[in-house]
C-alpha positions as CSV (number, residue, x, y, z in Angstrom):
1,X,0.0,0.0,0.0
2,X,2.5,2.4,0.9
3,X,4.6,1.6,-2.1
4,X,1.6,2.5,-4.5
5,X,0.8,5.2,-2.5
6,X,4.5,6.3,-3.5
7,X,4.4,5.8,-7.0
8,X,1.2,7.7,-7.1
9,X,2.6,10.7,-5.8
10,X,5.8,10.4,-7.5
11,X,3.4,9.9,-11.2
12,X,1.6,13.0,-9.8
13,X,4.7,15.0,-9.7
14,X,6.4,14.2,-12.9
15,X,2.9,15.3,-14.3
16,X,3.3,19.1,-12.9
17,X,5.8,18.8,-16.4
18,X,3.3,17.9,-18.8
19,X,1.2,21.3,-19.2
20,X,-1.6,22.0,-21.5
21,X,-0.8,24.5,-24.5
22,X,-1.8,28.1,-23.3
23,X,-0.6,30.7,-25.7
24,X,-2.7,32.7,-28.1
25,X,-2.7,32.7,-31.6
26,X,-2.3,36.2,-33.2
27,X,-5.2,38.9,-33.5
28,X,-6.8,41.2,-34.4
29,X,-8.0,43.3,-31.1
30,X,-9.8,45.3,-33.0
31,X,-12.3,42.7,-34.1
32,X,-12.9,41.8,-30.4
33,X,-16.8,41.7,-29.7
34,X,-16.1,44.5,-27.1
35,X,-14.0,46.8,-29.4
36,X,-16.8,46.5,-32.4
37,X,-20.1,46.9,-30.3
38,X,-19.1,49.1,-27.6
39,X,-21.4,48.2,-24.8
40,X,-22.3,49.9,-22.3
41,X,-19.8,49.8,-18.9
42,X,-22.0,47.8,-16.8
43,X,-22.5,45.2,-19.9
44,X,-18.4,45.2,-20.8
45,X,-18.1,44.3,-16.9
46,X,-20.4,41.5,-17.1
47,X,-18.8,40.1,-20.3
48,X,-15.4,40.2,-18.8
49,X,-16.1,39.1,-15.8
50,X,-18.6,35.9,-16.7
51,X,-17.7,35.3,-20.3
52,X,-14.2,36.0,-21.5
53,X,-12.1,33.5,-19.5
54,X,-13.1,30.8,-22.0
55,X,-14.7,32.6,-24.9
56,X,-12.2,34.9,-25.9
57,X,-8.2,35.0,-26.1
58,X,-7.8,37.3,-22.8
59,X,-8.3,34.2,-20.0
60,X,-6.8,35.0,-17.0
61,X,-5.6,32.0,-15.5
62,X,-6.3,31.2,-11.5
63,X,-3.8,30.3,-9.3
64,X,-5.1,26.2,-9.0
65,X,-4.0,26.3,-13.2
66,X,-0.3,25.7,-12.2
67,X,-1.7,22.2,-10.9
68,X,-1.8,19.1,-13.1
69,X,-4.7,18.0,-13.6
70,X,-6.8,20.7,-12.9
71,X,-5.1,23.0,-15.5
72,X,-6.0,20.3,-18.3
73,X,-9.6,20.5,-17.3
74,X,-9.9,24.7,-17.6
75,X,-7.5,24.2,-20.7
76,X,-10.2,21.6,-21.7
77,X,-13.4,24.2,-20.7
78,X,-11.2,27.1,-22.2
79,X,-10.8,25.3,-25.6
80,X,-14.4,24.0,-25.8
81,X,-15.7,27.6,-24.6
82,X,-13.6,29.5,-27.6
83,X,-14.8,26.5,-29.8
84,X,-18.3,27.2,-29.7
85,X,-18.0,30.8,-30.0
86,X,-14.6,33.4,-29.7
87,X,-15.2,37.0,-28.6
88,X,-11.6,37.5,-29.8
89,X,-12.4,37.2,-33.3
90,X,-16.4,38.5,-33.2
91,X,-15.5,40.6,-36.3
92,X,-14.5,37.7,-38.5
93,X,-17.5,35.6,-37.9
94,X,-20.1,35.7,-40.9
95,X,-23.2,37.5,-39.5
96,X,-25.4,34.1,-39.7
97,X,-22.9,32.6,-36.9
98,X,-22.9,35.9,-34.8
99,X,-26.5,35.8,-34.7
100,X,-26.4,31.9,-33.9
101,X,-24.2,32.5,-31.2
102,X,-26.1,35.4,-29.7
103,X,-29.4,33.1,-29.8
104,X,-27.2,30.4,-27.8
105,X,-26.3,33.5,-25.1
106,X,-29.4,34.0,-24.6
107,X,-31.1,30.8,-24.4
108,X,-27.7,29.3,-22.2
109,X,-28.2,32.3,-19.6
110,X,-31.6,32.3,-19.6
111,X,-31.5,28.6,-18.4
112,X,-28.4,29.4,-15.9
113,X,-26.0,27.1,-17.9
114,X,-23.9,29.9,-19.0
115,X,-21.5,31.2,-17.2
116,X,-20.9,27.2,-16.0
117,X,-21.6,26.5,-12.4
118,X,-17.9,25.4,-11.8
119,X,-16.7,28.8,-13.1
120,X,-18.4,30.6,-10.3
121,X,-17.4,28.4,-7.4
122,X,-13.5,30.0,-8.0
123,X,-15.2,33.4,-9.2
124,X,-17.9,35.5,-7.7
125,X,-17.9,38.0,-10.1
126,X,-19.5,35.7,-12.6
127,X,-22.6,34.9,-10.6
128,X,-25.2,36.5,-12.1
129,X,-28.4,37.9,-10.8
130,X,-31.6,38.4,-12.5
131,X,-31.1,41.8,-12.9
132,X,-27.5,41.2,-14.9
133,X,-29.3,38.1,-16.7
134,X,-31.6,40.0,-18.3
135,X,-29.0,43.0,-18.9
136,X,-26.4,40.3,-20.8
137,X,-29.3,38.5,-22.2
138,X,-31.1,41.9,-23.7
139,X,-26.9,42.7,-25.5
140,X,-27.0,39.6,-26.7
141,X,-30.7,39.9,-28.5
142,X,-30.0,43.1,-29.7
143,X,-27.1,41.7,-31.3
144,X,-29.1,38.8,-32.7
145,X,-32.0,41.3,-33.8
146,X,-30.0,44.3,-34.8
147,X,-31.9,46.4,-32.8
148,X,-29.6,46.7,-29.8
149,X,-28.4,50.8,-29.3
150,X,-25.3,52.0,-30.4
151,X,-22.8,54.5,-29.1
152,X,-24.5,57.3,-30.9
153,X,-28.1,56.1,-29.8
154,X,-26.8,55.9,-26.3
155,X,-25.2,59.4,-26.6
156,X,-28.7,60.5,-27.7
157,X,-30.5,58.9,-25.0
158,X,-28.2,60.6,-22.3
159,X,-28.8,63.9,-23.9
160,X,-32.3,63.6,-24.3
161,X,-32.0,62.4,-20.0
162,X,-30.1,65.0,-19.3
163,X,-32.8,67.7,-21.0
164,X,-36.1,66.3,-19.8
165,X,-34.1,66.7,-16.0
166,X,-33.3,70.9,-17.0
């Protein structure tokens, strides 16, 4: 028993030296989903803090992602996340897979799969009340629909604010 238990831990140490592939292809930044659409602060916030680990090329690793095997398994959810839909490269997606992938925002937040469960146990930031739901879930049908406001509508909406206040 001990002897196992010896070999297991010695296994588990040479294994801290086989490390998943990290690094980021080049990019264009300025075809980043945040970069082309502008949202508004509190929607920018949200996205970084509950999507772009895994669907974009600015992850921040956590501290536990130095440990083999954990960092294979966010490697794993990182790869499968930018798989299914890359804010990193928004502006070279054709406009029928944009609108795809906003239809799969919406319907995987509305059902609370999205950001994954395991993401928020290490990260608090990306657990989402109702109120934020519905605020990433209304970007995200905008962008589907076409209708969500721009920077210039949003300008115009503060303006008109600010006059109906004087």
């Amino acid at each position: 028993m001990k002897r196992l238990l010896l070999i297991l831990l010695l296994l588990l140490g040479l294994a801290q030296f086989i490390r998943p592939d990290t690094s980021v292809p080049d990019y264009d930044p300025a075809q980043d989903l945040i970069a082309m659409t502008k949202p508004m602060p509190a929607v920018e916030q949200l996205l970084r803090a509950a999507c772009y680990d895994c669907h974009s090329y600015e992850t921040q690793y956590p501290w536990y992602d130095r440990i083999t095997p954990v960092n294979w398994w966010v490697q794993g959810h990182v790869d499968h996340g930018r798989e299914e839909g890359n804010f990193s490269r928004w502006g070279e997606l054709p406009e029928k897979k944009r609108r795809h992938f906003a239809e799969e925002a919406v319907e995987l937040i509305a059902e609370g799969e999205m950001p994954l469960t395991e993401y928020t146990w290490t990260h608090a930031e990306a657990r989402l009340d109702a109120g934020q739901k519905k605020l990433l879930m209304d970007f995200f049908n905008g962008l589907m629909t076409g209708t969500r406001p721009g920077p210039a509508a949003r300008q115009q909406r503060a303006h008109d604010e600010h006059e109906e206040r004087d």
